[in-house]
C-alpha positions as CSV (number, residue, x, y, z in Angstrom):
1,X,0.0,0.0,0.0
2,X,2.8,2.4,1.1
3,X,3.9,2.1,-2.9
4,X,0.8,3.5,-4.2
5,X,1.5,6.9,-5.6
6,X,-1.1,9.9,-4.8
7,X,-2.9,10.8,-8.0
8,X,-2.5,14.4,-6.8
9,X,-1.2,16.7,-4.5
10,X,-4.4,19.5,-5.0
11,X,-7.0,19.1,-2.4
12,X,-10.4,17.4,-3.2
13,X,-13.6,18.9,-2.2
14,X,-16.6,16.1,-1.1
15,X,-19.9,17.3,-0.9
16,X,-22.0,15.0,1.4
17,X,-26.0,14.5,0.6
18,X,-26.3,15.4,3.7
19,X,-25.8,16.5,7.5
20,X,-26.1,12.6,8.5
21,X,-24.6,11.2,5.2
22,X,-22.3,8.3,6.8
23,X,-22.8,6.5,3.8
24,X,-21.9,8.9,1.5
25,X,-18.4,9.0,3.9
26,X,-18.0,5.7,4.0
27,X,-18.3,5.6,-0.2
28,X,-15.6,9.1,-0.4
29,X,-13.1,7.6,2.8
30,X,-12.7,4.3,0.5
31,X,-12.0,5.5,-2.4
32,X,-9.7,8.4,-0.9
33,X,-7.8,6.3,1.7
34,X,-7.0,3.6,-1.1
35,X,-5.9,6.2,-3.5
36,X,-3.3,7.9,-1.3
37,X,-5.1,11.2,-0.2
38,X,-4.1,12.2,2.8
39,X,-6.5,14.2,5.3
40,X,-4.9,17.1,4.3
41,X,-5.9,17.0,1.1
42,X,-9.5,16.9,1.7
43,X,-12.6,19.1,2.4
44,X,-16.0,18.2,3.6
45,X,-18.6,19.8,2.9
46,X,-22.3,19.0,3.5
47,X,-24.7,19.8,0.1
48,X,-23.5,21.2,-3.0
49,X,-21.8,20.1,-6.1
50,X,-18.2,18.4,-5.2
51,X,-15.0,17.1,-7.1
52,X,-15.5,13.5,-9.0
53,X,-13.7,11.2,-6.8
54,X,-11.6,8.3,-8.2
55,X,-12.4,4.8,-8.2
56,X,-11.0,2.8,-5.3
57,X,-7.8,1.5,-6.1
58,X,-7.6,-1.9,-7.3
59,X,-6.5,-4.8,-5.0
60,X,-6.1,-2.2,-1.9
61,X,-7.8,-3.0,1.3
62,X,-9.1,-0.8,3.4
63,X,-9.6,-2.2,6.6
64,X,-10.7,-1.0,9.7
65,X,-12.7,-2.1,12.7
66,X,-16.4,-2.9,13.4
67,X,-16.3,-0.7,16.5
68,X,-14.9,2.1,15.1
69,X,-17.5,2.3,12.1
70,X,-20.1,1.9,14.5
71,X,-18.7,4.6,16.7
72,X,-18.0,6.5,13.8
73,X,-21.9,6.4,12.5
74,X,-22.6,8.4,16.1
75,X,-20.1,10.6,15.7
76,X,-21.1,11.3,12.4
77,X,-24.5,12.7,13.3
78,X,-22.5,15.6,15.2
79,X,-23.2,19.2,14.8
80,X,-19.6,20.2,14.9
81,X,-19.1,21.0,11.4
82,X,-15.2,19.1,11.2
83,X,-16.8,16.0,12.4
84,X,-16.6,14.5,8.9
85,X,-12.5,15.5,8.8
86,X,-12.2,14.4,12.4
87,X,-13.7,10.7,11.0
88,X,-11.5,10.5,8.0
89,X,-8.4,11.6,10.3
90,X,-9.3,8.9,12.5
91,X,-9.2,6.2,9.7
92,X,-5.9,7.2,7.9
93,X,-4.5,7.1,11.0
94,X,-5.6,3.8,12.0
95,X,-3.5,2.3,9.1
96,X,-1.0,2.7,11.1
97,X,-1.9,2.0,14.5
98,X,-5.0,-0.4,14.3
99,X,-5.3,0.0,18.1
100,X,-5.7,4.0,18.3
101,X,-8.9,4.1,19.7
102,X,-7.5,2.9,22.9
103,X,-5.1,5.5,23.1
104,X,-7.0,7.5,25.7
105,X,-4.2,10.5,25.9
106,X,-4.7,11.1,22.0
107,X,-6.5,14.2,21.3
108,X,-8.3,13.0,18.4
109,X,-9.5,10.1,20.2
110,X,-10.6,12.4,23.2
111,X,-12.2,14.4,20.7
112,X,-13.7,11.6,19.1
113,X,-15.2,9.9,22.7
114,X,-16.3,13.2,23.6
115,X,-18.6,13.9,20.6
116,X,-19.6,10.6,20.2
117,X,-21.2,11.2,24.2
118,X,-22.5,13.7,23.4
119,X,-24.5,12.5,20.8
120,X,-25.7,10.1,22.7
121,X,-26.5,12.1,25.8
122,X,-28.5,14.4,23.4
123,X,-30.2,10.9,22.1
124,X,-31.3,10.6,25.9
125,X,-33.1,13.9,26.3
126,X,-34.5,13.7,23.0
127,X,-36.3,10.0,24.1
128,X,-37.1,11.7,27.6
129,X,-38.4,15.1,26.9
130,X,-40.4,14.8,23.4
131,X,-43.9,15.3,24.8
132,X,-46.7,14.6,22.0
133,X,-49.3,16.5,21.3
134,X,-53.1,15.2,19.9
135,X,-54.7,16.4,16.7
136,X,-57.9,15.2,14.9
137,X,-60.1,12.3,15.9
138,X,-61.0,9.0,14.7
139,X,-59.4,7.8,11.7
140,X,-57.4,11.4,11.6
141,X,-56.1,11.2,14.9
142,X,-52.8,11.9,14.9
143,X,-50.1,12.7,17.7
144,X,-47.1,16.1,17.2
145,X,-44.2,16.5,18.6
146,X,-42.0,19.6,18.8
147,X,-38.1,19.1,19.6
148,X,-34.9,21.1,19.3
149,X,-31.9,18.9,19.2
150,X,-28.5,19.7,19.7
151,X,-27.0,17.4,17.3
152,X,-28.5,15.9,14.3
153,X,-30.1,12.8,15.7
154,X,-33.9,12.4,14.6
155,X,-32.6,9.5,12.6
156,X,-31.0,8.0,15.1
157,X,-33.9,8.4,17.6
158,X,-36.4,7.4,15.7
159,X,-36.4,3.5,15.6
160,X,-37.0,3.8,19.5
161,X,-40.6,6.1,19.4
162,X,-41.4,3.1,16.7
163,X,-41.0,0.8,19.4
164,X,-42.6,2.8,22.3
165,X,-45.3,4.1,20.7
166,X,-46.4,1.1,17.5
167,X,-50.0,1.6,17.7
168,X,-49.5,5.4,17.4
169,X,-49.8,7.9,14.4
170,X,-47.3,9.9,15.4
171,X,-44.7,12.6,13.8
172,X,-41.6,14.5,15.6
173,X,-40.7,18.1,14.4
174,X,-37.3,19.6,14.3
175,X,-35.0,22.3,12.5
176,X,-33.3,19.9,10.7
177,X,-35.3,17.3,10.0
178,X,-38.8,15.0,10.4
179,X,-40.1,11.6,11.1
180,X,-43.4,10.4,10.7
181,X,-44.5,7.0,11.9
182,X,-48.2,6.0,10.0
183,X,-47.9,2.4,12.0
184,X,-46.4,0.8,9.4
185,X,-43.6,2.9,8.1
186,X,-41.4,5.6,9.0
187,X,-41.1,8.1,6.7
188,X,-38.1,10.9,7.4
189,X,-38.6,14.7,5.7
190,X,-37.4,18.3,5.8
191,X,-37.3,20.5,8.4
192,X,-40.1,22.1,10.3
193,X,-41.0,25.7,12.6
194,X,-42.4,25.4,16.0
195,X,-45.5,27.0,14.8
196,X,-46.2,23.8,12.5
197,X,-46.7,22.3,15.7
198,X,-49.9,22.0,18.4
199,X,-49.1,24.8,20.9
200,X,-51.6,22.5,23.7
201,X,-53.7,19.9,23.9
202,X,-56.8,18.3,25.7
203,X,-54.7,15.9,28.1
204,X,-52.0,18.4,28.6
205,X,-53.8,19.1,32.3
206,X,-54.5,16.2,32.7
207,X,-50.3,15.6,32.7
208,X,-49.6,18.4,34.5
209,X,-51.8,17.3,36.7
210,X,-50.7,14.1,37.2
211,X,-46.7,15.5,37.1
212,X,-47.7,17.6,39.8
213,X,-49.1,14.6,42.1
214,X,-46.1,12.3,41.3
215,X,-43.4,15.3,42.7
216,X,-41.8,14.2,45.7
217,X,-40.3,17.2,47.5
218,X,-38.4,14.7,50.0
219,X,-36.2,13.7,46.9
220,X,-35.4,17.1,45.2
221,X,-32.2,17.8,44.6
222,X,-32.3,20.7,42.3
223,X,-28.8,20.5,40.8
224,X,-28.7,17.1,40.1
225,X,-32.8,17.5,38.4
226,X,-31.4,20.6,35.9
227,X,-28.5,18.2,35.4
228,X,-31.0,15.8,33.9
229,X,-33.3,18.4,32.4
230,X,-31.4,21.5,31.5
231,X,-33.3,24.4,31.3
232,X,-33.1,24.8,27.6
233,X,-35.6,21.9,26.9
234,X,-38.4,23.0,29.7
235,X,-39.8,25.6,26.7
236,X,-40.9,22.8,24.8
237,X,-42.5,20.6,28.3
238,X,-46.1,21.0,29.8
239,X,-44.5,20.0,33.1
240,X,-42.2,23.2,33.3
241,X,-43.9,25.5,34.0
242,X,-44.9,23.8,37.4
243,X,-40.9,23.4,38.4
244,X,-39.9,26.7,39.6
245,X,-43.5,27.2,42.0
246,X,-42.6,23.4,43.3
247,X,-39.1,23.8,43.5
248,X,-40.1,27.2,46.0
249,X,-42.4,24.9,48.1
250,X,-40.6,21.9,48.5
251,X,-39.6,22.0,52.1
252,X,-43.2,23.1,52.9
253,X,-44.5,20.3,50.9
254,X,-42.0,17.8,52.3
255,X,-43.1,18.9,56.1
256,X,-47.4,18.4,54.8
257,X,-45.7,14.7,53.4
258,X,-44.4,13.5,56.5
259,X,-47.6,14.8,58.2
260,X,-50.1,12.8,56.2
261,X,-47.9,9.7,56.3
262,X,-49.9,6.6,57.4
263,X,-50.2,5.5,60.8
264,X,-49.4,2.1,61.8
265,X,-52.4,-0.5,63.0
266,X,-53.2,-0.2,66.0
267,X,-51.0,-2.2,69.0
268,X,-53.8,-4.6,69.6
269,X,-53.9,-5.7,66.1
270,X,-50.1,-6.7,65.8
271,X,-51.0,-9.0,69.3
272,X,-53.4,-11.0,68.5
273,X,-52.8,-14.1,66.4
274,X,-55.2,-14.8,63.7
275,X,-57.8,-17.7,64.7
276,X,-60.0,-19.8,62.2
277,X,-63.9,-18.1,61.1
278,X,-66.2,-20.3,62.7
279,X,-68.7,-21.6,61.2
280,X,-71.8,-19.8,62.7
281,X,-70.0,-17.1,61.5
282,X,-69.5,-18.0,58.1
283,X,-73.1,-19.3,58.1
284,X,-74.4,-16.2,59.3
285,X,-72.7,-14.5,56.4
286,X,-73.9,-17.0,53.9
287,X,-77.3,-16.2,54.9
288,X,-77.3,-12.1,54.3
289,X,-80.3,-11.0,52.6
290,X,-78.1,-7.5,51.5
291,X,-74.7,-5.9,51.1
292,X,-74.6,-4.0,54.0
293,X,-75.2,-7.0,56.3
294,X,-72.6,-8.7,54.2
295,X,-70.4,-6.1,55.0
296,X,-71.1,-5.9,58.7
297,X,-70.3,-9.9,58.6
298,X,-67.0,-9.3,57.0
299,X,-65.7,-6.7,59.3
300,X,-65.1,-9.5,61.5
301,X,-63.2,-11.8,58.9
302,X,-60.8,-14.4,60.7
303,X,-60.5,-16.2,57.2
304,X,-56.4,-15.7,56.9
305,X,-54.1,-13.6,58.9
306,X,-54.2,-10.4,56.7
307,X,-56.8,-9.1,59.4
308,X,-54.1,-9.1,62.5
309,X,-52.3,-6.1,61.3
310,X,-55.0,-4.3,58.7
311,X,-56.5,-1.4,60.5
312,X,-60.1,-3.0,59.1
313,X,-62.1,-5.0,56.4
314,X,-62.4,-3.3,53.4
315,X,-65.1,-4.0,51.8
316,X,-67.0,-3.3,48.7
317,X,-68.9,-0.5,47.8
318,X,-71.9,0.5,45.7
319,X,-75.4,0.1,45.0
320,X,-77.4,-3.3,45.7
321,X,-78.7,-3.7,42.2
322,X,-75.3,-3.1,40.4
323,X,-75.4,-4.4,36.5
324,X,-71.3,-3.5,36.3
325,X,-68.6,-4.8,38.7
326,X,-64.9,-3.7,39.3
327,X,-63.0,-6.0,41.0
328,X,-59.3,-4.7,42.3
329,X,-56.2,-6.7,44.1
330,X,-56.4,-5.2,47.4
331,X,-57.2,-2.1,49.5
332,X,-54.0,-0.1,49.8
333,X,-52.9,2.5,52.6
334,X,-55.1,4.9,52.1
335,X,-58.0,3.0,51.8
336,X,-57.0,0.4,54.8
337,X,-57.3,3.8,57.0
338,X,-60.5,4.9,55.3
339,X,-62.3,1.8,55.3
340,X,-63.2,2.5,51.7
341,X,-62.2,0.7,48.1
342,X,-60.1,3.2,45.4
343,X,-59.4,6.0,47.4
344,X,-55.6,6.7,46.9
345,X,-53.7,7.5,44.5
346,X,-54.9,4.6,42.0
347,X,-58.5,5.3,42.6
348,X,-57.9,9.0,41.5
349,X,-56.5,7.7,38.0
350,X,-60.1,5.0,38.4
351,X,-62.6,7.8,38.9
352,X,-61.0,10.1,36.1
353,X,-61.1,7.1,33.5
354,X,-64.5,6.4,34.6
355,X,-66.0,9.8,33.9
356,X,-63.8,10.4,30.1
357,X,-66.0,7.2,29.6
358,X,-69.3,8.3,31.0
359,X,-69.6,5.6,33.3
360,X,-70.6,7.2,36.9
361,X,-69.0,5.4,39.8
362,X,-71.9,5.8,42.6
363,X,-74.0,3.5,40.1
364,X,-71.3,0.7,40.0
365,X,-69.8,-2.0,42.6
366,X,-66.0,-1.5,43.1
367,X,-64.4,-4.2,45.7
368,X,-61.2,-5.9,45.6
369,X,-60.1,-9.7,45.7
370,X,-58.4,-9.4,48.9
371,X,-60.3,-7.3,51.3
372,X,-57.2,-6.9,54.3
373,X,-54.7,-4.5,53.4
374,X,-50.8,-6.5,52.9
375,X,-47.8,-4.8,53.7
376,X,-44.2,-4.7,54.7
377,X,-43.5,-1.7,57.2
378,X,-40.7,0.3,56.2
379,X,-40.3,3.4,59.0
380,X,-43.3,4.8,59.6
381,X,-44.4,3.5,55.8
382,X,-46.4,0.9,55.1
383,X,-45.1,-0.2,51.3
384,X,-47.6,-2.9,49.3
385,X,-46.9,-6.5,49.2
386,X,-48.6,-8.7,46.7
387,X,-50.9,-11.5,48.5
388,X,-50.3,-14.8,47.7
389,X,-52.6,-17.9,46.4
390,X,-54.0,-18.9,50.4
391,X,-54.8,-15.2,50.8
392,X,-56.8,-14.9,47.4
393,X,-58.2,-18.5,48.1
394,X,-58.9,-17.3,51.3
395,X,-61.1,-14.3,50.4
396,X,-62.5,-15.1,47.3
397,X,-65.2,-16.9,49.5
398,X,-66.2,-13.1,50.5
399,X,-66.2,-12.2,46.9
400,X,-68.3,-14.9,45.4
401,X,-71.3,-13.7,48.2
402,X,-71.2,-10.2,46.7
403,X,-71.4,-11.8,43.3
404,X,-74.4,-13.9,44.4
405,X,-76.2,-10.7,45.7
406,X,-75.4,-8.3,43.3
407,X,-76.3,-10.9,40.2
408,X,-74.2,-8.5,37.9
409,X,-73.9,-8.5,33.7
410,X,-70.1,-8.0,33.6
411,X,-67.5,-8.4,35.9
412,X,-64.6,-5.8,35.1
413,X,-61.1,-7.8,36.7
414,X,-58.7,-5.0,37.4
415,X,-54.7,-6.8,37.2
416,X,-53.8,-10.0,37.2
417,X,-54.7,-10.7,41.0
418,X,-58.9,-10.4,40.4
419,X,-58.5,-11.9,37.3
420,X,-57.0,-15.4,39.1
421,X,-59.6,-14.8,41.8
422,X,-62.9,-14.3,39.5
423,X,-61.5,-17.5,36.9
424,X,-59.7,-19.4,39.8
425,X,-56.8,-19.6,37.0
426,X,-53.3,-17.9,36.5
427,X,-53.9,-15.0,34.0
428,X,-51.4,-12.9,31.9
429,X,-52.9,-9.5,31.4
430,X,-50.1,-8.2,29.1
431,X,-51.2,-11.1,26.7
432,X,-55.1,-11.6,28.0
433,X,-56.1,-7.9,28.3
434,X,-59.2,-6.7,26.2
435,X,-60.5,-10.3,26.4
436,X,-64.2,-11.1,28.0
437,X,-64.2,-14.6,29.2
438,X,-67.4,-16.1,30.2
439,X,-67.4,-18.6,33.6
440,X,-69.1,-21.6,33.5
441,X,-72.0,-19.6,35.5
442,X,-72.4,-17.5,33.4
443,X,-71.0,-14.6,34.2
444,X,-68.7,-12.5,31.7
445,X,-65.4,-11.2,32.9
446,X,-63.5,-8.2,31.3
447,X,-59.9,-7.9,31.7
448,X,-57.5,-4.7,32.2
449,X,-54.7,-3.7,34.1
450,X,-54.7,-2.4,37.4
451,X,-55.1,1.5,37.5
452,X,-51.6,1.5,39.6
453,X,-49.8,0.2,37.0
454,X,-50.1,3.4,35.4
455,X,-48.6,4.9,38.5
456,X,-45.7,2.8,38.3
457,X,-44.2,3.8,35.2
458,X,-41.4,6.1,35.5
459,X,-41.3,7.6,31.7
460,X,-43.8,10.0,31.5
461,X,-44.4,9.5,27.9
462,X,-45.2,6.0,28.4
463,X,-47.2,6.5,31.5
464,X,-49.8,8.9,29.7
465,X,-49.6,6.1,26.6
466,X,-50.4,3.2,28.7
467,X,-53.4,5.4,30.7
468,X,-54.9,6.2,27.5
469,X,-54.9,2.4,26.7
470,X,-56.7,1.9,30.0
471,X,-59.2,4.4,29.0
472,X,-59.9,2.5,25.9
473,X,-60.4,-0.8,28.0
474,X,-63.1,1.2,30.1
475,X,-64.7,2.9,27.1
476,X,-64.9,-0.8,25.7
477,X,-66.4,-2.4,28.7
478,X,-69.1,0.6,28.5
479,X,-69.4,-0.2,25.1
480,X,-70.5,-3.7,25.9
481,X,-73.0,-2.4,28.9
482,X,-74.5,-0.3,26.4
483,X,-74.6,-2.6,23.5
């Protein structure tokens, strides 16, 4: 190789297709490096006409690395306008010294690292802070994003909203660039304003809402949060213009926290051993003529051990003559101290579903599988633990005499819990959700998830995805009372 003679000493001008042409780099290193051309000898350019390049040289191998080609493909999609010289510096050199790359002292390669994290970081805010936007109905339903990237990475960070958000229409808007996702193919254009985008929404309250409710002021650390979400991209976030007013009240908000935090049961409960239901009891019970005097039976439930350290039974509520039934996993803090199903922080997400679908909660019957709240203590917390197959065994006698009284059309199973209790059966939601299955009684049995699972999904974006699909389930199993 080191006989090949340079065709010329005059520099050579490439003009790339584009800002994110790697390709087009790829084709114009190859035939460069083989011929001799030194990085020297080169411009980049993005757009525009450029010099002919000459063939790759015959018999000349250019080889390289996976890793760095890979590496390089990040790099490339830089805004640093010698990123393309920096790339081509980088190969020449490794002709050399096939190992550079893990020369960490080199300033190229320190160059090189740091652009290529930087890309990447910029990757990360773009996947964390594009916020979608709604426009149209129906078949024209569509969802807008607006985003300001550092770097030219819309390419890059596309393949992932494909992946989060399939069954969406869906199209992100940038300066340099644009993606549209139709649910079956992603289409990439030109450059777009702000102003081509939805300035608000209809669920854009609805998030800051729920943003608002999800702040913990015992966690802020206001360094570390602008570290993760630089002030630059709160213009473009629903959320933002919360921060500063929480931020101002945190310690106030911390101190209201610790206030409200759940007492433990009282002594006496945490004494006595749990002791088997007798069966005058149990009898008795059978025998109620109504729900109330069901529920006066079971506040005295000895049927497992949950009862020794719940603060009470909680049992179901709602009218006598209910046609629709909502069956949950368990009663959780809140509603262990209120005595009361779906009253926390899940039941807040229940009752707003129920009302977008015009299904009014005082004319249903909401219970739960489990009627004793299960915990582990942790401090002066009480933190949910899932019950097991004996508990749900246990109490799905108290569930089958509120069926048998209430004589419902449709069930509604909430999670995977009061789904195994209503079909006495293991039941995957994730693959089982949407279904109706029909018990050998008759009755018909709709499965969702669990409003809470909403609440324990960290990303933002997905959370207000996977609530909408929860709101479809319950617009569905209206649907079927109506139909």
């Amino acid at each position: 190789m080191a006989n090949q003679p340079a065709l010329s000493l005059a520099a050579y001008a490439v003009h790339l297709a584009g800002p994110t042409d790697f390709d087009g780099w790829r084709d114009a290193a190859r035939r460069l490096s083989t011929n001799e051309v030194k990085p020297e000898d080169i411009e980049w350019h993005v757009g525009g006409e450029g010099d002919e390049l000459p063939a790759p040289t015959p018999g000349v191998e250019l080889r390289v690395s996976r890793e760095f080609v890979e590496r390089a493909a990040i790099v490339a999609c830089h805004s640093d306008s010698e990123r393309f010289a920096l790339l081509y510096r980088l190969l020449w050199r490794q002709r050399s010294a096939p190992h550079l790359l893990r020369i960490a002292s080199d300033p190229d390669v320190r160059r090189f690292e740091a652009m290529e994290k930087s890309v990447r970081r910029d990757e990360h805010k773009m996947h964390a802070f594009v916020r979608f936007r709604k426009i149209g109905d129906g078949d024209n339903e569509r969802f807008v994003a607006w985003f300001e990237p550092e770097h030219f990475i819309l390419e890059l960070a596309a393949p992932f909203f494909v992946r989060r958000f399939t069954g969406m229409h869906w199209a992100i808007l940038t300066p340099h660039g644009s993606a549209e996702w139709d649910r079956e193919r992603l289409a990439l254009g030109p450059g777009a304003s702000k102003d081509d985008a939805p300035a608000t929404d209809q669920s854009e309250e609805m998030w800051r809402t729920y943003f608002a409710n999800i702040f913990n002021p015992a966690r802020l650390k206001v360094k570390a949060m602008q570290s993760e979400m630089p002030k630059k991209y709160w213009r473009n976030l629903p959320e933002a213009s919360l921060i500063p007013g929480l931020i101002a009240r945190a310690d106030e908000a911390a101190r209201e926290m610790i206030a409200r935090m759940p007492t433990m049961p009282a002594p006496h409960h945490q004494a006595i051993q749990a002791r088997h239901w007798p069966a005058a009891e149990e009898q008795a019970a059978t025998e109620a003529q109504s729900i109330d005097a069901l529920r006066q039976q079971a506040s005295q439930c000895r049927r497992c051990p949950l009862w020794s350290e719940a603060t009470q039974t909680v049992f179901g509520e709602g009218p006598d003559d209910a046609e629709l039934v909502f069956v949950g996993e368990q009663p959780g803090d809140q509603e262990d101290l209120q005595g009361r199903p779906f009253v926390g922080p899940a039941g807040k997400i229940f009752d707003a579903v129920l009302g977008e679908a015009g299904i009014d909660r005082t004319a249903v019957y909401v219970t739960n599988a489990v009627k004793h709240f299960k915990f582990e203590p942790r401090g002066k917390r009480r933190i949910h633990s899932k019950p097991n197959a004996g508990e749900v065994q246990a109490c799905r006698w108290w569930l089958a005499q509120e069926l048998t009284l209430l004589k419902p059309k449709l069930v509604v199973a909430l999670g995977a819990t009061a789904a195994q209790s209503l079909l006495e059966a293991p039941v995957t939601i994730t693959r089982q959700r949407g279904q109706s299955i029909r018990r050998d009684d008759g009755l018909t049995v709709f499965l969702t998830i669990h409003p809470s699972y909403v609440l324990r999904i960290r990303d933002p974006q997905e959370a207000a995805a996977e609530r909408a699909r929860f709101a479809e389930d319950i617009r569905a199993v209206r649907a079927m009372m109506t139909g």
